[in-house]
Structure formats: C-alpha cells, structure tokens
BALOBA-1460 file (C-alpha; in Angstrom, 3 decimals):
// residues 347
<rec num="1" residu="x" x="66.778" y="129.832" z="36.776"/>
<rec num="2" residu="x" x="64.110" y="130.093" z="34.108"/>
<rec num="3" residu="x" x="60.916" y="127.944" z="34.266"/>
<rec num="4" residu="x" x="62.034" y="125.522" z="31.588"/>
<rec num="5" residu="x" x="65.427" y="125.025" z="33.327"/>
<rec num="6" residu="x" x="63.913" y="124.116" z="36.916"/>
<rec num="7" residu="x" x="60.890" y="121.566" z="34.994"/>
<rec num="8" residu="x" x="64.009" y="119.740" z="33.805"/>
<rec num="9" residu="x" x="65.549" y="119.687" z="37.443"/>
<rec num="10" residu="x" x="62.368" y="118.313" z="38.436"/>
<rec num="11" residu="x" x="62.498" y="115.601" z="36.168"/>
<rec num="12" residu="x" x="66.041" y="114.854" z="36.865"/>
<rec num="13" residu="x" x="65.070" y="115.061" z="40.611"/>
<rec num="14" residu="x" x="62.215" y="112.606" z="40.245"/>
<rec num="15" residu="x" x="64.089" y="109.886" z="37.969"/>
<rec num="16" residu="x" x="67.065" y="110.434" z="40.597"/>
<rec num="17" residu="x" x="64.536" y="109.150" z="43.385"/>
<rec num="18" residu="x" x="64.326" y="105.929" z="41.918"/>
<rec num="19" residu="x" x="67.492" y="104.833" z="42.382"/>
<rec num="20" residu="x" x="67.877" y="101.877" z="44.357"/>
<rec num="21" residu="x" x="72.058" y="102.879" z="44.934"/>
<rec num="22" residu="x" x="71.937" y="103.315" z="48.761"/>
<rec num="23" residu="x" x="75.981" y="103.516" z="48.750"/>
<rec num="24" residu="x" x="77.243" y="106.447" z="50.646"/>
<rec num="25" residu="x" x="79.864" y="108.372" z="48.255"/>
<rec num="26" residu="x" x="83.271" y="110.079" z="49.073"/>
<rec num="27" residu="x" x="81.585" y="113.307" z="50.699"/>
<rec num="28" residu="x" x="83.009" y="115.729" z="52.859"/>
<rec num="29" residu="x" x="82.264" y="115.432" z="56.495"/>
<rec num="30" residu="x" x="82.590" y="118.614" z="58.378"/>
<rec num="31" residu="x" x="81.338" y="119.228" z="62.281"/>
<rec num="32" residu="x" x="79.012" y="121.598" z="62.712"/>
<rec num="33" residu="x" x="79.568" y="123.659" z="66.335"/>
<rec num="34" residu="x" x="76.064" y="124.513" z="68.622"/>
<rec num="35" residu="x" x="75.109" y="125.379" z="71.649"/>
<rec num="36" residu="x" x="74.544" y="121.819" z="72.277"/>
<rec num="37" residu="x" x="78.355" y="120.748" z="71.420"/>
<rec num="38" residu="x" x="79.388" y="119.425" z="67.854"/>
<rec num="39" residu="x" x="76.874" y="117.729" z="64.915"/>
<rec num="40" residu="x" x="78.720" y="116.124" z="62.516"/>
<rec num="41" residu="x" x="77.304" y="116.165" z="58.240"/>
<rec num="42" residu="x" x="78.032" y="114.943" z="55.434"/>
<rec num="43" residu="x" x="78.396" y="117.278" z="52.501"/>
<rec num="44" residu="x" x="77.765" y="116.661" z="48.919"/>
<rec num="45" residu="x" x="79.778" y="118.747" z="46.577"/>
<rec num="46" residu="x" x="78.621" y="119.233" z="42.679"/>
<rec num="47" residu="x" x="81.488" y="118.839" z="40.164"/>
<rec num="48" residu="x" x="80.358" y="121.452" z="38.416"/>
<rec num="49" residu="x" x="79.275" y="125.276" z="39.773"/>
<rec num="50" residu="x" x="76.800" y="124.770" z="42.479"/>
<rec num="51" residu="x" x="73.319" y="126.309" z="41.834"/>
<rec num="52" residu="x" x="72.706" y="126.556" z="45.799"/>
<rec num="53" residu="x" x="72.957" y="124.967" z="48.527"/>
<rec num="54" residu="x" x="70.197" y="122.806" z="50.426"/>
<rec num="55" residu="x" x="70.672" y="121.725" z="53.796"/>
<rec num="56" residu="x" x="68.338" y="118.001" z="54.481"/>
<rec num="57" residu="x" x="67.045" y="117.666" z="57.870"/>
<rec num="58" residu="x" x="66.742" y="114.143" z="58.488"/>
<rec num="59" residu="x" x="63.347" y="113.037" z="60.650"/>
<rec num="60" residu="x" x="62.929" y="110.525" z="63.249"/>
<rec num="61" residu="x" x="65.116" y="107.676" z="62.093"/>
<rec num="62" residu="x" x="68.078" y="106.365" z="64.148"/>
<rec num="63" residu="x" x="69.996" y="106.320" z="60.645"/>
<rec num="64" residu="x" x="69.333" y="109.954" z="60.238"/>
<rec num="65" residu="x" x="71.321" y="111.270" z="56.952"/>
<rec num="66" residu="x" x="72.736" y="107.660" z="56.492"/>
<rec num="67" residu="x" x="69.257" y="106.453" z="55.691"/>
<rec num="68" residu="x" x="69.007" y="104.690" z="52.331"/>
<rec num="69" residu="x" x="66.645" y="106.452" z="51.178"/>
<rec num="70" residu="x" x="67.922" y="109.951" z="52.475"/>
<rec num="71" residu="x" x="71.377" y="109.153" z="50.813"/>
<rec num="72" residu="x" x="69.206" y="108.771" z="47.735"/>
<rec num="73" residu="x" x="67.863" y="111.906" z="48.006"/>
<rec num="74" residu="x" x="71.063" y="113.854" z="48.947"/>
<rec num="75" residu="x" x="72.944" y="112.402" z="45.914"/>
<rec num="76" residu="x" x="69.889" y="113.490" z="43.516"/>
<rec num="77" residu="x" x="69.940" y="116.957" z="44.775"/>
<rec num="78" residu="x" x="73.279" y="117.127" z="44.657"/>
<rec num="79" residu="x" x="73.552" y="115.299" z="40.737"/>
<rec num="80" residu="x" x="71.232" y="117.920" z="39.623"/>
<rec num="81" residu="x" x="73.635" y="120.646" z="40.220"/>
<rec num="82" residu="x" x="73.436" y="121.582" z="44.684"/>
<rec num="83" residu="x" x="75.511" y="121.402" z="47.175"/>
<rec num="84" residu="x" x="73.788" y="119.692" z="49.798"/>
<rec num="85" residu="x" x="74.778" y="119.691" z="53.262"/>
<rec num="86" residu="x" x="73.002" y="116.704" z="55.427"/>
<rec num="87" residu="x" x="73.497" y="116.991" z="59.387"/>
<rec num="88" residu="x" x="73.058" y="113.908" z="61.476"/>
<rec num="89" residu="x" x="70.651" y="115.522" z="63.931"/>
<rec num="90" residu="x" x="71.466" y="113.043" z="67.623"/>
<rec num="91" residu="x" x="68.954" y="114.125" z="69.280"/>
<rec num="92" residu="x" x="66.295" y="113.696" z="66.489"/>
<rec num="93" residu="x" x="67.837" y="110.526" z="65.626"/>
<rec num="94" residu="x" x="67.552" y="109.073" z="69.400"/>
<rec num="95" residu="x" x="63.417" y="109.689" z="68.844"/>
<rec num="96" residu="x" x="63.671" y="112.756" z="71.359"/>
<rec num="97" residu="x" x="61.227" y="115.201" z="70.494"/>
<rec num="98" residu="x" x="62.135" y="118.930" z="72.530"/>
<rec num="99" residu="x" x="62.535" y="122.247" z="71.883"/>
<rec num="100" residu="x" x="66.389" y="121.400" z="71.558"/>
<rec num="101" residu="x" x="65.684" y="119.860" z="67.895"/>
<rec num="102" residu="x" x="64.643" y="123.664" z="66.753"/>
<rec num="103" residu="x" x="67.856" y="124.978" z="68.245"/>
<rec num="104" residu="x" x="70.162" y="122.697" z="66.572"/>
<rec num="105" residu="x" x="68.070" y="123.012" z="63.113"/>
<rec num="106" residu="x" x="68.732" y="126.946" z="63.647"/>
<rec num="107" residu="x" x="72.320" y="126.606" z="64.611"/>
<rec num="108" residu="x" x="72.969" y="124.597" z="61.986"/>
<rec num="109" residu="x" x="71.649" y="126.794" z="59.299"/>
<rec num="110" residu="x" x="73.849" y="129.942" z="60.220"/>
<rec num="111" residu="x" x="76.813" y="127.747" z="60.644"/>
<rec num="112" residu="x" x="76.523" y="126.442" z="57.335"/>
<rec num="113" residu="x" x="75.539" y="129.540" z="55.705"/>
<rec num="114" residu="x" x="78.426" y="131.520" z="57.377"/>
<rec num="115" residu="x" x="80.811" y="129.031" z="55.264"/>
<rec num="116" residu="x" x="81.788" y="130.797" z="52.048"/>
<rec num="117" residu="x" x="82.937" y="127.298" z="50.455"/>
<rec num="118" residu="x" x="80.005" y="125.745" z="51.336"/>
<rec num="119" residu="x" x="77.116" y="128.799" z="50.770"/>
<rec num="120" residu="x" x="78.691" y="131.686" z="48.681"/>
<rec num="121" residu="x" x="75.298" y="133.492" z="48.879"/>
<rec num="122" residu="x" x="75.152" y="133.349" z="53.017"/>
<rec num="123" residu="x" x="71.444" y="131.958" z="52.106"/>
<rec num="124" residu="x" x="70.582" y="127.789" z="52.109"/>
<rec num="125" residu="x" x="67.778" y="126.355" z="51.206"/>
<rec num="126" residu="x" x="65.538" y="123.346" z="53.619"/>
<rec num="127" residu="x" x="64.335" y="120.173" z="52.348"/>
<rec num="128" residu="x" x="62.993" y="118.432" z="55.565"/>
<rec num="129" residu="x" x="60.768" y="115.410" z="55.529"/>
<rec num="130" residu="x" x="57.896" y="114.256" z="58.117"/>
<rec num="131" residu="x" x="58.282" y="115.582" z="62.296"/>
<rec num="132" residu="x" x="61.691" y="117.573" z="60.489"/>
<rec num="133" residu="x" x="59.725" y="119.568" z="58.623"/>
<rec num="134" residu="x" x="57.379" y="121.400" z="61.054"/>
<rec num="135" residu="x" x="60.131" y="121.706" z="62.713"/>
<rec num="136" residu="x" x="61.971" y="123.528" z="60.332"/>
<rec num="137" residu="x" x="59.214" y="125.852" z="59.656"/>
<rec num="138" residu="x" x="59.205" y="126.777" z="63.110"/>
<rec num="139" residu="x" x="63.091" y="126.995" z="62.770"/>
<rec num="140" residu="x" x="62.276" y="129.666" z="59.692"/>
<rec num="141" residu="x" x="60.007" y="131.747" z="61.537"/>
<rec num="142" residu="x" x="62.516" y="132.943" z="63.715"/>
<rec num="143" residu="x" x="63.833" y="136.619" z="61.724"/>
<rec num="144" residu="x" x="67.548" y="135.945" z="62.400"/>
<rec num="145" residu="x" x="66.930" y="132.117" z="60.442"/>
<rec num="146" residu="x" x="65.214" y="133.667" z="57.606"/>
<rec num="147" residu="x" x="67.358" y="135.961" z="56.491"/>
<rec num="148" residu="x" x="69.496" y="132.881" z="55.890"/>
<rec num="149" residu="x" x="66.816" y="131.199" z="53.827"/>
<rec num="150" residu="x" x="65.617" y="130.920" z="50.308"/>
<rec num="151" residu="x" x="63.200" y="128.272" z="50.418"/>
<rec num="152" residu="x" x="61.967" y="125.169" z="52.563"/>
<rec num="153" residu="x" x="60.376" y="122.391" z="51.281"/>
<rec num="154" residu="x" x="58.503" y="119.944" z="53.408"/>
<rec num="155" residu="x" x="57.397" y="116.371" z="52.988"/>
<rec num="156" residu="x" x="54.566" y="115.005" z="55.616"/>
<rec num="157" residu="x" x="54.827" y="118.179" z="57.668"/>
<rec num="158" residu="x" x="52.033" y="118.896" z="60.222"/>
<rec num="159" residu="x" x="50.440" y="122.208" z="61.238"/>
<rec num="160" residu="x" x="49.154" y="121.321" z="64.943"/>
<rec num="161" residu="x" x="50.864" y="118.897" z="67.223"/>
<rec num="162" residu="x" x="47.984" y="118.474" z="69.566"/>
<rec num="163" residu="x" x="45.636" y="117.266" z="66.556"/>
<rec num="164" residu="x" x="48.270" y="115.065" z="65.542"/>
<rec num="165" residu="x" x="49.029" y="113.475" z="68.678"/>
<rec num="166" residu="x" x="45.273" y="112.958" z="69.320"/>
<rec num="167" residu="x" x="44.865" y="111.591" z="65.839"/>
<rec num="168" residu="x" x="47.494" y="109.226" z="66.686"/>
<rec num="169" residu="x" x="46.613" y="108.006" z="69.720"/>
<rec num="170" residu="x" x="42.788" y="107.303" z="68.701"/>
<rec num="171" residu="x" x="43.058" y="105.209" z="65.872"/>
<rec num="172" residu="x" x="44.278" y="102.165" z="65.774"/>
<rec num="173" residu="x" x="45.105" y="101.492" z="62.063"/>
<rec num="174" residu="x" x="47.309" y="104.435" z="61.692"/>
<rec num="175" residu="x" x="51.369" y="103.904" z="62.026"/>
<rec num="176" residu="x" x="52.177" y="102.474" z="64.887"/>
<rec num="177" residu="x" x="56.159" y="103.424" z="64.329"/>
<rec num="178" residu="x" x="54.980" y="106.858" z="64.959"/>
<rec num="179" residu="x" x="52.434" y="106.632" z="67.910"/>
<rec num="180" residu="x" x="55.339" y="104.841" z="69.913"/>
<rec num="181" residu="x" x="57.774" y="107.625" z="69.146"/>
<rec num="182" residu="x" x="55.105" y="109.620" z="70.638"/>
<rec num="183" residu="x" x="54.365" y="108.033" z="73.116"/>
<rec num="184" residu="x" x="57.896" y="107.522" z="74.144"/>
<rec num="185" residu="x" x="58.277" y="111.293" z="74.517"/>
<rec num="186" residu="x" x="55.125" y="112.203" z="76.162"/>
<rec num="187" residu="x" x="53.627" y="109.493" z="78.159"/>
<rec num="188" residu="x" x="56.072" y="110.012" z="81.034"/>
<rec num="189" residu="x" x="53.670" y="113.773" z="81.143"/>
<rec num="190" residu="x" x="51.063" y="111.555" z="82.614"/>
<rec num="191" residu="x" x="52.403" y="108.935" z="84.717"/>
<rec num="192" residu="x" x="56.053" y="109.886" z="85.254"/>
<rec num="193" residu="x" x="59.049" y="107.596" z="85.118"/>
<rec num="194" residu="x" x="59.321" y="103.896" z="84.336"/>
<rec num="195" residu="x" x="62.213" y="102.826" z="82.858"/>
<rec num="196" residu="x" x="61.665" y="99.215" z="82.232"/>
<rec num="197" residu="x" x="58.271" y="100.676" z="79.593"/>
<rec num="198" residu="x" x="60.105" y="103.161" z="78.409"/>
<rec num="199" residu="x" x="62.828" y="100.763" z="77.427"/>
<rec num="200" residu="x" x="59.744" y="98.357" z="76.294"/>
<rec num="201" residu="x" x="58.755" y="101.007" z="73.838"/>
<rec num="202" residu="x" x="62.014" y="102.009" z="72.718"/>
<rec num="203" residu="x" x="63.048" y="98.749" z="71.563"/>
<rec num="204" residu="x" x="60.165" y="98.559" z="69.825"/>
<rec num="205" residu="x" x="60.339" y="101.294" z="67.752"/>
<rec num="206" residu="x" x="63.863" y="100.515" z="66.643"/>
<rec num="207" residu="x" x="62.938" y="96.822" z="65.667"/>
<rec num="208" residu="x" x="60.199" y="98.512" z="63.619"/>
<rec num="209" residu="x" x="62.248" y="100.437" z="62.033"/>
<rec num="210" residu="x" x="65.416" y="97.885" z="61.735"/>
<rec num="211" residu="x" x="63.245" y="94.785" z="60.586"/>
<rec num="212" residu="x" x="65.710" y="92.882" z="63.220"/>
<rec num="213" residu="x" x="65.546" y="88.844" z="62.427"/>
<rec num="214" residu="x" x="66.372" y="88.470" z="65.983"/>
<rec num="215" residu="x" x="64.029" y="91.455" z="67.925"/>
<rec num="216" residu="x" x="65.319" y="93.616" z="70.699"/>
<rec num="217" residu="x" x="62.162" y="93.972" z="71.822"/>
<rec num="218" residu="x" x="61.192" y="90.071" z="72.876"/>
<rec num="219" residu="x" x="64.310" y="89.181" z="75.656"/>
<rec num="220" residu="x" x="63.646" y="92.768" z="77.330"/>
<rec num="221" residu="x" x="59.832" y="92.323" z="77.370"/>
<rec num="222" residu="x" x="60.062" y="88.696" z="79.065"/>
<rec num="223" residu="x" x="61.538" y="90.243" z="81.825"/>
<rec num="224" residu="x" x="59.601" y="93.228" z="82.690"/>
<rec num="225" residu="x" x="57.255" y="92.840" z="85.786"/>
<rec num="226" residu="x" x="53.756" y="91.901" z="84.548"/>
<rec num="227" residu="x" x="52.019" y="95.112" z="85.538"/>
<rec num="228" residu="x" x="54.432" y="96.782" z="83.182"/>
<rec num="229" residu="x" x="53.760" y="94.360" z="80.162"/>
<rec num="230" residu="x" x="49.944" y="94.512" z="80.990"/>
<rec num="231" residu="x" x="50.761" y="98.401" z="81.065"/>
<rec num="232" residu="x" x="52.390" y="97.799" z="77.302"/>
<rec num="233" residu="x" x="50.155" y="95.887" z="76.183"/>
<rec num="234" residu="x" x="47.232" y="98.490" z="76.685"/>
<rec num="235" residu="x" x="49.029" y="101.393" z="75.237"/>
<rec num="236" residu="x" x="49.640" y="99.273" z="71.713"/>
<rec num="237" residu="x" x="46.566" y="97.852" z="71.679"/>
<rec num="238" residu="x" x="43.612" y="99.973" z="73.651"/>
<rec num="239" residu="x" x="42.959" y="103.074" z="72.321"/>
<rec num="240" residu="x" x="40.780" y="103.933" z="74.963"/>
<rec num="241" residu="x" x="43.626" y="103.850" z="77.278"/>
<rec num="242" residu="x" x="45.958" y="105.594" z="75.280"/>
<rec num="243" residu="x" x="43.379" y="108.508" z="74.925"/>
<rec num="244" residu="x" x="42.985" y="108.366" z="78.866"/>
<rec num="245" residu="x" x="46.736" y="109.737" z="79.346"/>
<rec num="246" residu="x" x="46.768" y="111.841" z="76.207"/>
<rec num="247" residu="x" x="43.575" y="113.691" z="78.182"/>
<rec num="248" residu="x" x="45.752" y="113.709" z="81.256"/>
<rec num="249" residu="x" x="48.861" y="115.548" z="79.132"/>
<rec num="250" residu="x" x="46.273" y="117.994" z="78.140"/>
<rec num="251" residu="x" x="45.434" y="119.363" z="81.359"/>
<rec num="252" residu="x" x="49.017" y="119.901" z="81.557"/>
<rec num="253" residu="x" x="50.267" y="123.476" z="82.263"/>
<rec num="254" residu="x" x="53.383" y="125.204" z="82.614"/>
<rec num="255" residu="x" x="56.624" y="123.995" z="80.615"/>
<rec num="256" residu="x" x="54.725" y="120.841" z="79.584"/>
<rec num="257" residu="x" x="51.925" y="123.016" z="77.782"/>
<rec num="258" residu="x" x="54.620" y="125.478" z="76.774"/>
<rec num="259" residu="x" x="56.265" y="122.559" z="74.708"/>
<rec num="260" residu="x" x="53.048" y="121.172" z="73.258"/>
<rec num="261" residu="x" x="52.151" y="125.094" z="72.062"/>
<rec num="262" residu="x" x="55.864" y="125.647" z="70.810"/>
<rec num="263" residu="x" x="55.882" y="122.403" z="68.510"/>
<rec num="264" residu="x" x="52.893" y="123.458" z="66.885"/>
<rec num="265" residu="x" x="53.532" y="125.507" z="63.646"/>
<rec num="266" residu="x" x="50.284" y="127.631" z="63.455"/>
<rec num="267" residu="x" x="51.292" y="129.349" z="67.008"/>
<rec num="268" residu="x" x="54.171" y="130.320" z="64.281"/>
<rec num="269" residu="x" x="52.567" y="130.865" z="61.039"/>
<rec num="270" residu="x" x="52.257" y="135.152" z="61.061"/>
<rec num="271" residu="x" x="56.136" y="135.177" z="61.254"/>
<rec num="272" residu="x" x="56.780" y="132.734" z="58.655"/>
<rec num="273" residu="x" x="57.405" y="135.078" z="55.119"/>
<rec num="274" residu="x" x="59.770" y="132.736" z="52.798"/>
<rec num="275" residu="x" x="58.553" y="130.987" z="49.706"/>
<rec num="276" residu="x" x="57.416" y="126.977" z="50.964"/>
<rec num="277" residu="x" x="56.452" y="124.061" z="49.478"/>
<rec num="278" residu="x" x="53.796" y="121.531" z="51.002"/>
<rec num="279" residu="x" x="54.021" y="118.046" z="49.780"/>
<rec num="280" residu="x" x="52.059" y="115.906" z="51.342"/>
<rec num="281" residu="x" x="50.908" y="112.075" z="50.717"/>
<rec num="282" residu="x" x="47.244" y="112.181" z="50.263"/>
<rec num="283" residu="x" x="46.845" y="108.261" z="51.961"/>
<rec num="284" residu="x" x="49.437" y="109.552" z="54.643"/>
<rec num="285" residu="x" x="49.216" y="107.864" z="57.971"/>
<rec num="286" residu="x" x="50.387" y="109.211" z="60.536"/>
<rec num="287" residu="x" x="49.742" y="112.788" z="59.738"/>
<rec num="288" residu="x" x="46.787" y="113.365" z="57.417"/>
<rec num="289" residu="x" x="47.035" y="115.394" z="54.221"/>
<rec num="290" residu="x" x="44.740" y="118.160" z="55.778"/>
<rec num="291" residu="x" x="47.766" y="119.632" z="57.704"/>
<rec num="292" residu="x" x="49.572" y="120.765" z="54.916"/>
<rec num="293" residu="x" x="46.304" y="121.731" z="53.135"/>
<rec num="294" residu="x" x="45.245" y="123.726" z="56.426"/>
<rec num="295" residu="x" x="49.215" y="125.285" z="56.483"/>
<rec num="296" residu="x" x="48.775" y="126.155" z="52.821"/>
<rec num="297" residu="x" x="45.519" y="127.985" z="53.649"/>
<rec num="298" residu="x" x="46.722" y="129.818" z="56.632"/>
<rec num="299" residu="x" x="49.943" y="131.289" z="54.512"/>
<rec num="300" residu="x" x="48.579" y="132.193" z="51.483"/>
<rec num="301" residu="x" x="45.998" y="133.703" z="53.702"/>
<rec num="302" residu="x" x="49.023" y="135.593" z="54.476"/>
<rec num="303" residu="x" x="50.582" y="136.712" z="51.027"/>
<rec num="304" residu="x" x="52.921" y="134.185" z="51.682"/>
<rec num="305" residu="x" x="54.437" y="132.522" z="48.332"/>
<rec num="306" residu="x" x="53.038" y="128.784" z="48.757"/>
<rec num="307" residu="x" x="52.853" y="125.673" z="47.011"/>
<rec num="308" residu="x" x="51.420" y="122.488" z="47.939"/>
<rec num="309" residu="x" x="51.108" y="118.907" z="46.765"/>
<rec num="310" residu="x" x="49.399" y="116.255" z="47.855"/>
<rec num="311" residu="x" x="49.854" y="112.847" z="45.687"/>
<rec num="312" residu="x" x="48.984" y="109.627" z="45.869"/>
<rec num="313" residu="x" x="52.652" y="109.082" z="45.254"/>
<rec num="314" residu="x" x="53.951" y="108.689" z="48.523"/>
<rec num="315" residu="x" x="53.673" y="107.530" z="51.738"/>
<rec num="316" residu="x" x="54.156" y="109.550" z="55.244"/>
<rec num="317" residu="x" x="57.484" y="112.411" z="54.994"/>
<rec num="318" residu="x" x="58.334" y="109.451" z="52.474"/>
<rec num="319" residu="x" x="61.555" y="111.060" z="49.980"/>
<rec num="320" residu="x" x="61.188" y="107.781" z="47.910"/>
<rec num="321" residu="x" x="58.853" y="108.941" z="45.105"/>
<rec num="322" residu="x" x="56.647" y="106.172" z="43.011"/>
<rec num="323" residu="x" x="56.198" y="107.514" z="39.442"/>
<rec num="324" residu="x" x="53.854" y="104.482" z="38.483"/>
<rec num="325" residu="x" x="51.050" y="106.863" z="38.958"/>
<rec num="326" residu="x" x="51.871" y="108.862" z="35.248"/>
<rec num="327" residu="x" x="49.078" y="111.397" z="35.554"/>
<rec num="328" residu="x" x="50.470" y="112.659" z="38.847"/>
<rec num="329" residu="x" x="54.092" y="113.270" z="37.744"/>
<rec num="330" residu="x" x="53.176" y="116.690" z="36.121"/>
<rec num="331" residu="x" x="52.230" y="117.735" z="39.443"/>
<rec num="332" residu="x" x="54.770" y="117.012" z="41.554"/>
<rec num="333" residu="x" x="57.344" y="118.678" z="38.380"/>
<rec num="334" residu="x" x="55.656" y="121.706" z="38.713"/>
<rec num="335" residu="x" x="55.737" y="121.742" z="42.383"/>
<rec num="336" residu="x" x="59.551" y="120.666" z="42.659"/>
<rec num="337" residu="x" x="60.031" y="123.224" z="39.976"/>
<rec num="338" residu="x" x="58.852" y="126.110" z="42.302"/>
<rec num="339" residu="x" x="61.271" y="124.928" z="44.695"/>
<rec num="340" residu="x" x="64.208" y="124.739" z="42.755"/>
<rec num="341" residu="x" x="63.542" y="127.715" z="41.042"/>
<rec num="342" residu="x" x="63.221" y="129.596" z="44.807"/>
<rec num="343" residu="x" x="66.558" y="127.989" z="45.784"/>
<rec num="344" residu="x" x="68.292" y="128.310" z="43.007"/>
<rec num="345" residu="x" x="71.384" y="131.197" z="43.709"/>
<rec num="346" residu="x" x="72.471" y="132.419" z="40.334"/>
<rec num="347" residu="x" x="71.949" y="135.811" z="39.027"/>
C-alpha cells in the first residue's frame, strides 16, 4: 500500500469513527478454541478483497466487542477494506485482570491466523484499546505471537502497572471507573476475602459503566454490615487509605509480585520487534500520556519501528475520535497511515 493510498484509509477511518450507527450487522460468528475452553467473535468480512486482517481486543467493558462504540470501530475497519475479527474476551469483560487475559489474547491470534478464509497471509494485525493494549504488547513479545503479527496499534496503553496503579489510587480526580476495576482485582492482596465489598465494588463499576436509572449498587449496599460500608466508603473517597493497602500489595512477594512484574510491559520491551503505534489522549485519565511517550522512548531506543500520538482528541483507550480539533487531524492521518500501511497484506 503506497503512502497516498493508506492517508486516504486514514481519512476514511477517521470520518468512519463518527458514526453514531451502533447496530450490529450480519457478521460471521465463529468460536475460537483455547486452553481456557471456547471464545466466541464476531467477524467482519469486506465485500471486496480484504487488504488484511485486524483482530480488536476489546478492554475492560462488560459489553466487550458489542460495545457501541467498538462496533463502530469494527465496521470502519472493516468498510475501509479489512477483515476484522473481534473476540469477546469473558474474562476481560468480567473486569478480571490475570495472566489468563495474555493467554487467551495469544491463543486467539494463532487460531485466527491459522484460518486460511479468515488470514490468507497466516499474519493479523492488533488494534487494542486502554488495559487491552499493554496487554497485547506483552501478548507480541512472545516469538511464537510475533511471527503471526504485522502490526499492533494501541489506544491508552500503559508501560508500568505499578505506576499506574499508584497513580490511580492517589488521586482523587482521576477515573474512578478504573480505580474500582483495580481495586476489585487487587485489594483482596491486602486484606483477603470479603465478598459482600467485593460485590459492593462490583456493582459499582457496572452501574458506572451501564448509567442504570435504577442502580445495582444502592439495594446491595443497604444491606452490607456497616464496617463494610464504612470500609467502602474509605476506599472511594480517602486516598490515604487506599494508598495504605496499595503499600501493603507492594511488599507482596511470590506469585502476587510475579503478576504485578508480568503485567508490566517494560519487563517486556527488549523482546518486542514489530512495527507499533502509540496513541495516546494527552488529557487521559486514568493512564497519563507519559506511558506511551516513555514506551515510545524505550523502543525506538531499540530500533524498533514506532509511532506515537498523543491528541487532545480523545479521551482514555477512547476508539470514538472528535475531529472538532482541525489542526490535529493531520496527525492522527499520518499516524493511522503508518498503521495501515504496516498491516496492509498485498504484494
């Protein structure tokens, strides 16, 4: 694909975003078979001859690839010429946060790249948003995964998952939809079980996310004993308290420390070799704009072929792109072009 071809992609890409058509079309749904059992995904097939194929990892969304605005962005790939193959990821979807999520990622990908109908070329490319996307890059630095892999772009990734946890869990005005996912999976590090919180903050995430008229959250929450609410009420609100457990996780050793180390991508970074892109919102957050920048450092440190990004156009691992910004747009073409260009499979 020559340069002028893949700016035009980009534009096409970038009009496509602004669609407000959240209908799911007539795809193909296939199951995908891992070591975990069976993921089911939704493929998007081009009418014409495909120009690759893109597998979207969804992030931390109980909607996963049926998410508005990820149906969005799996019908604009695929109306600018790619097959696009979108997994619904359970485990990712359910807010769980394990090494797991980097086995079914990497499962995935040589499933769907061993399908000759689906990925002529044996090779996909990633487009993975937010959490998905560090993930993904760790996914890609394992030798076996890359040789299946063209390209990966990531929206909102992060480079360290201690920093970002941290981060998180010490300011108050950042996203609270993503310090209770956190939360949720590594609280119970410091003070063990409790179901009746754990519920608490569960429900609360998913009325977050759901905008429910009528909350989960409120009939479960009247019921809890009162040293459990009083115990909610400090981790949403006291930041002082939060940071008390996070230091308690950090002492941590063993498989606990192993997981924190293994979610991080820079413990990954001198095996990752595959062209990337690094967009990032500048006003992100829940995971600042540095992480990319320090990612895109670190790689082209590296020789690695890297792009980044950052724009004032979106929000955090946000696929919904604003184009009311103008002066920005020629940016973001010439990064999407790098992409396209990378996983484009034509001769």
């Amino acid at each position: 694909m020559n340069q002028l071809t893949a700016w035009l992609k980009s534009i096409q890409f970038l009009l496509g975003l602004q669609s407000t058509e959240e209908t799911l079309p007539a795809v193909r749904e296939i199951s995908l078979p891992i070591r975990n059992g069976n993921l089911r995904a939704d493929c998007y097939i081009p009418k014409s001859k495909s120009l690759g194929t893109i597998v979207t990892i969804n992030g931390l969304a109980p909607l996963g690839n049926r998410d508005p605005r990820f149906i969005i962005l799996n019908k604009t790939l695929n109306k600018i010429g790619y097959t696009v193959v979108s997994p619904f990821f359970d485990e990712i979807c359910d807010y769980k946060i394990s090494l797991r999520n980097i086995d079914d990622i990497k499962d995935s990908i040589l499933f769907i790249s061993d399908q000759k109908d689906l990925c002529p070329s044996g090779k996909v490319s990633i487009f993975a948003p937010s959490f998905s996307g560090s993930l993904s890059l760790i996914a890609v630095s394992d030798k076996q995964i890359a040789n299946r892999i063209n390209s990966v772009c990531t929206i909102g990734a992060f480079a360290n998952v201690d920093d970002i946890i941290g981060n998180l869990f010490a300011d108050q005005n950042l996203d609270e939809y993503g310090r209770m996912i956190l939360l949720l999976n590594f609280l119970p590090l410091s003070i063990g079980e409790n179901k009746s919180l754990f519920k608490a903050i569960k429900l609360a995430i998913l009325d977050n996310y759901f905008k429910y008229k009528d909350n989960l959250f409120e009939p479960h929450y009247s019921k809890m004993k009162k040293t459990d609410r009083d115990f909610f009420e400090n981790l949403k609100y006291d930041k002082n308290f939060r940071m008390k457990h996070w230091e308690i996780i950090l002492k941590k050793s063993g498989k606990d420390r192993e997981l924190l180390s293994a979610l991080s991508v820079t413990n990954h970074i001198n095996s990752l070799n595959l062209p990337i892109l690094l967009i990032h919102g500048l006003k992100d957050d829940v995971v600042p704009a540095n992480e990319s920048s320090m990612l895109h450092k670190k790689l082209v440190a590296r020789g690695v072929e890297c792009k980044l990004c950052i724009t004032n156009l979106i929000s955090h691992g946000d696929t919904g792109f604003s184009l009311k910004t103008l002066l920005e747009v020629p940016k973001l073409i010439t990064s999407f072009s790098f992409f396209f260009r990378k996983a484009y499979d034509g001769k």
